[in-house]
C-alpha positions in Angstrom: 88.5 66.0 58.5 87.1 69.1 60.3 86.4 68.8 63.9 83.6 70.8 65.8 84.6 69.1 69.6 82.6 68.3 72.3 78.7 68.6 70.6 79.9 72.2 68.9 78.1 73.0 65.6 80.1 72.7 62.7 79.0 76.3 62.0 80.5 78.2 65.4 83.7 75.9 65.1 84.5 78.3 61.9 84.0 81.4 63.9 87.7 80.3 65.0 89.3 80.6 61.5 87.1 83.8 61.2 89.1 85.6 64.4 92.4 85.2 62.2 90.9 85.7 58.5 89.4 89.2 59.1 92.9 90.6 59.9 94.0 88.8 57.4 91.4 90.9 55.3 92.1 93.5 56.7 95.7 93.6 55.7 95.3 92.8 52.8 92.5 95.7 52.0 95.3 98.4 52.9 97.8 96.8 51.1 95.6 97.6 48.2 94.9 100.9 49.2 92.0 101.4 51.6 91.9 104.0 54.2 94.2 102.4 56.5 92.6 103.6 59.8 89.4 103.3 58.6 89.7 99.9 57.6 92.3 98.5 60.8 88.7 100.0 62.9 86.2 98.6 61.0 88.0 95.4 61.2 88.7 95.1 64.9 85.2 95.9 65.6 83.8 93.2 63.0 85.7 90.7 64.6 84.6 90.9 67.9 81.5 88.9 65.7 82.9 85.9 65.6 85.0 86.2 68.7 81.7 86.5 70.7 80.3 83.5 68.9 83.2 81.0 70.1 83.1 82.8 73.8 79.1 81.7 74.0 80.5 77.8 72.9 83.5 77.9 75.4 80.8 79.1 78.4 78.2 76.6 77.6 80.4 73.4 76.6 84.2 74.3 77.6 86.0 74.4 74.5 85.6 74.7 70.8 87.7 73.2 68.1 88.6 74.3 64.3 91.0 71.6 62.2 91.9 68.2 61.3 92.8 65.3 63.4 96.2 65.5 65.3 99.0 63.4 63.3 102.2 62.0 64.1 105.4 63.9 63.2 106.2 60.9 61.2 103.9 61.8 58.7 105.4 63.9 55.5 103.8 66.7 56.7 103.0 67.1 60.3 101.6 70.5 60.7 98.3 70.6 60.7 96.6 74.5 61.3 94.6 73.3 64.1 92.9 76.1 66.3 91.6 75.7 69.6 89.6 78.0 72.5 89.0 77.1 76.2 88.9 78.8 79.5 92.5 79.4 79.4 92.7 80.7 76.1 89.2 82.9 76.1 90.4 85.6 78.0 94.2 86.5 76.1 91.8 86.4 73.0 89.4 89.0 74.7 92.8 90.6 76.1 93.5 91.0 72.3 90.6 92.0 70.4 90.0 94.8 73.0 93.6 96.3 73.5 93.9 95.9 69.4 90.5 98.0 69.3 91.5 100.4 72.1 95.0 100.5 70.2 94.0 101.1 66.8 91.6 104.0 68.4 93.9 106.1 69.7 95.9 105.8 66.5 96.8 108.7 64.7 95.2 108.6 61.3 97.7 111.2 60.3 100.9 109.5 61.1 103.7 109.3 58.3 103.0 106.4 56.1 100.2 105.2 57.4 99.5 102.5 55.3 102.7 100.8 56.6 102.1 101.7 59.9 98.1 100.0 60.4 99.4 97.6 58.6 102.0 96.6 61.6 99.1 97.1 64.0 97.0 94.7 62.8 100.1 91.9 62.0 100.6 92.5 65.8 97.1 91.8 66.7 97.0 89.0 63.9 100.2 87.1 65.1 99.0 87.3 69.1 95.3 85.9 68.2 96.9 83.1 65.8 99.5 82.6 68.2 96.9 81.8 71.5 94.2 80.0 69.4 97.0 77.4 67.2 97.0 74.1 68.7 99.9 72.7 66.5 103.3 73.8 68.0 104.6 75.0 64.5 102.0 77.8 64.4 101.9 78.5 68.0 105.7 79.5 67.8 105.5 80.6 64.7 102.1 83.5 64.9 104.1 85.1 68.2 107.0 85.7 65.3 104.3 87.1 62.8 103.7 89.5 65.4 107.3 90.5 67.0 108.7 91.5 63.6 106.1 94.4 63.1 106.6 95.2 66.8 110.5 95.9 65.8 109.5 98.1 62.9 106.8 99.9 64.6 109.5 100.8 66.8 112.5 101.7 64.6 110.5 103.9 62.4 107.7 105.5 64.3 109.2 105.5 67.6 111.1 108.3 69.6 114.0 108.8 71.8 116.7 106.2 70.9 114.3 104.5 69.1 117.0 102.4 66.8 119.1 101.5 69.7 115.9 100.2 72.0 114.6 98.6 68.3 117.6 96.6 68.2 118.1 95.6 71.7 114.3 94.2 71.7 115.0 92.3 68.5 118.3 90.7 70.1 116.6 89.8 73.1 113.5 88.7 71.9 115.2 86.4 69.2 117.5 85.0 70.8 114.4 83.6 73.6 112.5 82.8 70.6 115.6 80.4 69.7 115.9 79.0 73.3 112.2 78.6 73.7 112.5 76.4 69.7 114.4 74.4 71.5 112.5 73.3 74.7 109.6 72.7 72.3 111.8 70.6 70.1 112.9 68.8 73.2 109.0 68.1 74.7 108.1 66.6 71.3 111.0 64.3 71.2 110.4 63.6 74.7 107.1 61.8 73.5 107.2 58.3 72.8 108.6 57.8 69.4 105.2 56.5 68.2 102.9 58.9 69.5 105.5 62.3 69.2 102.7 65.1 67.8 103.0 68.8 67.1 99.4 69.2 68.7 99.5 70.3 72.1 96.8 68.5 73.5 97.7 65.7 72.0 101.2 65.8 73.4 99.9 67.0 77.0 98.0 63.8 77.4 100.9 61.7 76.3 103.3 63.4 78.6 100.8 62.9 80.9 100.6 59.1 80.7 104.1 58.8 79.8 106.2 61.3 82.3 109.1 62.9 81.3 112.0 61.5 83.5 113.0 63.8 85.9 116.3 64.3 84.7 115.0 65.6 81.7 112.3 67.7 83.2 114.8 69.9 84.7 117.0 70.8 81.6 113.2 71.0 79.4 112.1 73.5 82.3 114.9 75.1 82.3 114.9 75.9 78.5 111.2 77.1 78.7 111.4 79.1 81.6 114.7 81.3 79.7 112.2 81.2 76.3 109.1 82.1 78.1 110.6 84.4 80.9 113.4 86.7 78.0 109.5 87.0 76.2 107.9 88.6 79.4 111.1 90.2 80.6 112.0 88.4 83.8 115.1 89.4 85.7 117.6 89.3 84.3 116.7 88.8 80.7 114.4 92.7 81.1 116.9 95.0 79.8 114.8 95.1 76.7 111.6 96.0 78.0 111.3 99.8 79.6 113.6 101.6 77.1 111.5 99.9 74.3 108.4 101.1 75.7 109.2 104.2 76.6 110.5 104.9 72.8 107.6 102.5 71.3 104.4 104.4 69.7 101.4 104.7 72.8 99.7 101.8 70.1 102.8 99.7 69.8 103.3 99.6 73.5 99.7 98.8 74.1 99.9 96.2 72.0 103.4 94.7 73.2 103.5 95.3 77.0 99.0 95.0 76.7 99.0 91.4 74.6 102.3 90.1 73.2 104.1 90.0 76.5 101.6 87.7 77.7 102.3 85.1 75.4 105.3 83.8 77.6 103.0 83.3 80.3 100.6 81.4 78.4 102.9 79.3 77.0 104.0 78.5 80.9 100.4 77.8 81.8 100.1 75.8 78.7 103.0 73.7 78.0 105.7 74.0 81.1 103.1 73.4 83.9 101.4 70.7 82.4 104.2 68.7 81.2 107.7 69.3 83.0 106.0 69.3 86.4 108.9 68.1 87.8 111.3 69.8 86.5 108.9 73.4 87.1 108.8 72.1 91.0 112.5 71.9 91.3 113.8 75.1 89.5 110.9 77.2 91.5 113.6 78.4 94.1 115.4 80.1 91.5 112.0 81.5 89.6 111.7 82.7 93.2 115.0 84.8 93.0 114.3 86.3 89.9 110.5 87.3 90.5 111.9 88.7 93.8 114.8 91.1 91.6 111.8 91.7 89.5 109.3 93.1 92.1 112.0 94.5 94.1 115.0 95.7 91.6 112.7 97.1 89.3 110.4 98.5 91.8 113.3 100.8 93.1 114.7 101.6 89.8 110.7 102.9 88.9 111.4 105.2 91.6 114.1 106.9 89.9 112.0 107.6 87.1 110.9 111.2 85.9 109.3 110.0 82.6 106.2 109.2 82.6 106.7 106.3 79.4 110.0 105.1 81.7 108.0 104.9 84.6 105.3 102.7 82.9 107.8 100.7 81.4 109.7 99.6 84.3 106.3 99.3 85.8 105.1 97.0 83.6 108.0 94.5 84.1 107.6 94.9 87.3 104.4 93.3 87.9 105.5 90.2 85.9 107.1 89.3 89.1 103.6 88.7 90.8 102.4 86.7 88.3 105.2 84.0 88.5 104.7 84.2 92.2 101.2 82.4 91.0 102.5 80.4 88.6 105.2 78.8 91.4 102.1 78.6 93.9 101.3 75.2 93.9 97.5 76.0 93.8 94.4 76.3 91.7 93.6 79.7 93.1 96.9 80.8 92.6 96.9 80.0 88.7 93.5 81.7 89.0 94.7 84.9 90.3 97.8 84.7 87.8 95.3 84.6 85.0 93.4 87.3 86.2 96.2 89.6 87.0 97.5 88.8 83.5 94.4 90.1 81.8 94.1 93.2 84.4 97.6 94.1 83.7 97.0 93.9 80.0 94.8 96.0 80.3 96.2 99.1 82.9 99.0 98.9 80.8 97.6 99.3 77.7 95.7 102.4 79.1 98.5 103.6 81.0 101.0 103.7 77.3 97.1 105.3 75.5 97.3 107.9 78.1 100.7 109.1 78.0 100.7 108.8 74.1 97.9 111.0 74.3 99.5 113.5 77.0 103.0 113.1 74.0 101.1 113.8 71.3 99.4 116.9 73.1 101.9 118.7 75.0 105.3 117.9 73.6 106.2 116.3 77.0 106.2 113.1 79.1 108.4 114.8 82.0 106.5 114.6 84.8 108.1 117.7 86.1 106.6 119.7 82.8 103.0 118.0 83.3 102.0 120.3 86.0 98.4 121.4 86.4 97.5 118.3 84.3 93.9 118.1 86.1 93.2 121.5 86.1 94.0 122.0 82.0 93.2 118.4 81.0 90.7 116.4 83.2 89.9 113.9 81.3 93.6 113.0 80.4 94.2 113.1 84.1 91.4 111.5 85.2 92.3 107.8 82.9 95.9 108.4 84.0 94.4 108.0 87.3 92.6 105.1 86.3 95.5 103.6 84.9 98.1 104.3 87.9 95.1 102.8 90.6 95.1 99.5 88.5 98.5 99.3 88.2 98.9 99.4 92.5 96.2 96.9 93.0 93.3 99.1 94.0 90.4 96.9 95.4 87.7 96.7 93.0 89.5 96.8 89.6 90.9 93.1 87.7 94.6 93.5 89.2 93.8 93.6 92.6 91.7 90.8 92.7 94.6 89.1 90.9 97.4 90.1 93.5 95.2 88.9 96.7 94.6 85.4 94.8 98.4 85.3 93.8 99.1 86.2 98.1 96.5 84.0 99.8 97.0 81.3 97.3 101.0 81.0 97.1 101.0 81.8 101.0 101.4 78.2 102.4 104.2 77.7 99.8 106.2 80.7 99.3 105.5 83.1 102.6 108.8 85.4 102.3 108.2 85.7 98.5 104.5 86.7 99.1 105.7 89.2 101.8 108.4 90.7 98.8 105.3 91.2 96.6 103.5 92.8 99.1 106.5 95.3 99.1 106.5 95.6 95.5 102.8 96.8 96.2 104.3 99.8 98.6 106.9 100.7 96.2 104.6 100.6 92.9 102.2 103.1 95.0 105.2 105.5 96.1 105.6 105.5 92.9 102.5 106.0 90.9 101.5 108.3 93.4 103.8 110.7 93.3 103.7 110.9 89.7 100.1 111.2 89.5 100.9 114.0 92.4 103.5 116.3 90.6 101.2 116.1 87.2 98.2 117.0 89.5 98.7 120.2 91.5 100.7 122.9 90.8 99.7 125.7 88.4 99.8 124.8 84.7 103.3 124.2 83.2 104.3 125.7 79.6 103.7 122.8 78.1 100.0 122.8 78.8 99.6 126.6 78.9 100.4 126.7 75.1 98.6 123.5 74.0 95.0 124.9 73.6 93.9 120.7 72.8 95.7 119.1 75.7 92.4 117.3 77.0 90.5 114.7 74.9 87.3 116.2 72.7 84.2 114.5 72.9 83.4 110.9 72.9 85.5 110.1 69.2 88.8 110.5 71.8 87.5 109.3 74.6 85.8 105.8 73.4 89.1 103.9 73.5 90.2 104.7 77.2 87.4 104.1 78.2 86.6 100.8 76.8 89.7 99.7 78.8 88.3 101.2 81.9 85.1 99.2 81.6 87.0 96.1 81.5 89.1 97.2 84.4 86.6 97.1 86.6 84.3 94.5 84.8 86.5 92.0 85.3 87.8 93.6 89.2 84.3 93.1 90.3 83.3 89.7 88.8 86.4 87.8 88.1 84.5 84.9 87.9 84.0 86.1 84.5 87.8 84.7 83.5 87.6 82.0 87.0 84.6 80.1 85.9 85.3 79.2 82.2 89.6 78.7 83.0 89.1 76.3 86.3 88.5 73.1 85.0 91.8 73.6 82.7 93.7 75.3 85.9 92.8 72.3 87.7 93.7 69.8 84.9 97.4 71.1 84.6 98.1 70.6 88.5 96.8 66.8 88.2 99.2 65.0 88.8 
């Protein structure tokens, strides 16, 4: 039986199959020989449709649900494709539509096998949307490795620099959390009474809740998620993977990967490890503490070292991951808030930080920040969205991660006061940082790499769209974060319930 939830028309519950089937269509299209570009555009737009459709249910009546009734694993077969949208969920499915959209924008329609290559894109934007709307833990894990094998390909083939070797280190990495993280799900399900064990989520969260854990457990279950979770967003010490990957990924590859992928780690925290190891999260927070404080701190130096513009976004961009555990450890509503918000703001700078520097690539032969000079003077607009992009990514006041960071401090204060103070630092060292990049590419007269590139700067609103789409939501979201706050509280505040 199909289930609408909470008063939802049966109608808008399938706008949630209809997120994931247009992909689908859409892959399936170029597969049989449509314009790939073309159709990956068309697509991403047409699914912001249904998308919008299941945002108006989630405002108005908190959730909406797509699937049959939750069954026990003792059945013959206990998966069940179950989908699901609430407050927590809304905004990583907005994350993804837009940076998929943005992404597939600044595409190149005249990259070497294309087909192949849109293709990938959308899988990646398929496998992240199925992966935060599945309720049944078989396709939740199982849509995030839909999407990580095209993320290795996109990669190895179209990537540059030592594009096989970072390929190949992302896929051990990645794998081998994907194997650790099978195994704490494994061992929450088990955990379960034997007569009520469930692959659906919810389901499972509420028995937890009624039946704890014991604490024992907890510990070694927390333990296995937070490796899992934290090798998928590239927490100290398990980053290795993450800058040289992005910095030899495709601009769209990154955007999708460091934008939306990367976030499915920290979902999966909010979602599952929160909620039902409680326990075991509160007593291993001292060591999340060390290794968000090597990743603010450790990575924040080594992004000084940087004269690559693609190396600086990608140490950057594991950087920041540091903040948001510092929420996630908080102990607080407004501290989950400001985690979720920062997730989304992040997801976003960086997606236009990897667009603008794919753009700056693919126009003057160079990412060196020492060739870039004169960048404002020959190429405005370029400069002016890599200023965009470098302002979000230091927390300046009025755009999404700022108003993330000062939740994350005044929220995890009471709780974690050196920790907050070792973000804070993070801040200073990300802005030395940016800054002087943005600096050197600034002033100066124009370097040979601009002088003989007479289309360094974006033409015209067909180039310019897809930055900025990611800029409106920058500061949409900076400026009324209730926008994410209001719908995610009542699920913020049901996963610190004790």
């Amino acid at each position: 039986m199909v289930v609408a939830g909470r008063g939802c028309s049966m109608t808008l519950s399938y706008s949630l199959p209809c997120i994931l089937g247009l992909p689908l269509l859409g892959v399936v299209a170029i597969a049989l020989g449509a314009p790939p570009r073309r159709t990956a555009l068309w697509v991403s737009i047409l699914n912001c449709v249904p998308a919008f459709l299941a945002f108006g249910v989630v405002l108005r009546q908190g959730e909406i649900l797509y699937g049959p009734e939750a069954t026990s694993i003792r059945e013959v077969f206990p998966v069940q494709f179950r989908l699901a949208m609430d407050g927590l969920s809304l905004p990583l499915v907005l994350l993804t539509l837009v940076v998929t959209l943005a992404a597939i924008g600044v595409a190149r329609a005249d990259v070497k096998r294309a087909k192949e290559y849109f293709l990938c894109l959308l899988l990646v934007g398929l496998g992240a949307l199925g992966a935060f709307l599945s309720v049944d833990l078989f396709y939740f894990f199982s849509f995030h490795e839909v999407a990580l094998i095209p993320s290795f390909l996109l990669i190895g083939i179209w990537g540059q620099g030592d594009r096989t070797g970072a390929a190949w280190r992302m896929t051990l990495y990645l794998m081998l959390g994907s194997l650790i993280l099978l195994l704490g799900l494994i061992g929450l399900v088990w955990s379960a009474p034997e007569a009520a064990r469930t692959l659906d989520w919810r389901v499972l969260s509420e028995t937890l809740r009624a039946n704890p854990i014991r604490a024992e457990n907890q510990y070694w279950l927390a333990a296995l998620l937070l490796v899992g979770f934290g090798t998928l967003v590239s927490l100290v010490p398990f980053h290795s993977w993450a800058p040289g990957g992005y910095a030899s990924a495709p601009a769209p590859a990154a955007m999708l990967h460091a934008g939306v992928l990367k976030k499915f780690g920290l979902y999966g925290l909010l979602r599952l490890a929160l909620p039902m190891t409680p326990l075991g999260w509160k007593e291993i927070s001292w060591v999340v503490g060390l290794m968000l404080a090597a990743n603010i701190l450790y990575l924040g130096f080594a992004s000084l070292a940087q004269r690559d513009l693609r190396w600086l976004l990608g140490f950057s961009s594991a950087m920041h991951m540091g903040t948001v555990f510092l929420g996630l450890i908080g102990g607080t509503v407004l501290g989950l808030g400001g985690a979720l918000v920062l997730i989304i703001g992040h997801g976003l700078s960086a997606a236009l930080g990897f667009a603008v520097t794919g753009e700056i690539g693919n126009r003057t032969g160079t990412t060196w920040m020492q060739d870039l000079g004169g960048l404002a003077q020959r190429a405005p607009k370029l400069w002016f969205y890599l200023l965009v992009a470098g302002m979000a990514s230091i927390g300046l006041p009025g755009m999404a991660n700022f108003a993330g960071e000062i939740m994350i401090f005044f929220g995890s204060w009471s709780a974690h006061p050196f920790l907050v103070v070792a973000a804070a630092w993070g801040v200073v060292l990300s802005s030395i940082a940016m800054l002087r990049a943005i600096r050197s590419i600034s002033t100066g007269a124009c370097s040979t790499a601009l002088v003989t590139h007479e289309t360094a700067d974006l033409k015209g609103a067909k180039d310019v769209w897809p930055f900025a789409l990611l800029t409106f939501f920058l500061f949409a979201i900076g400026l009324i974060p209730n926008l994410i706050l209001g719908p995610a509280r009542p699920v913020l505040e049901r996963i610190l319930q004790p």
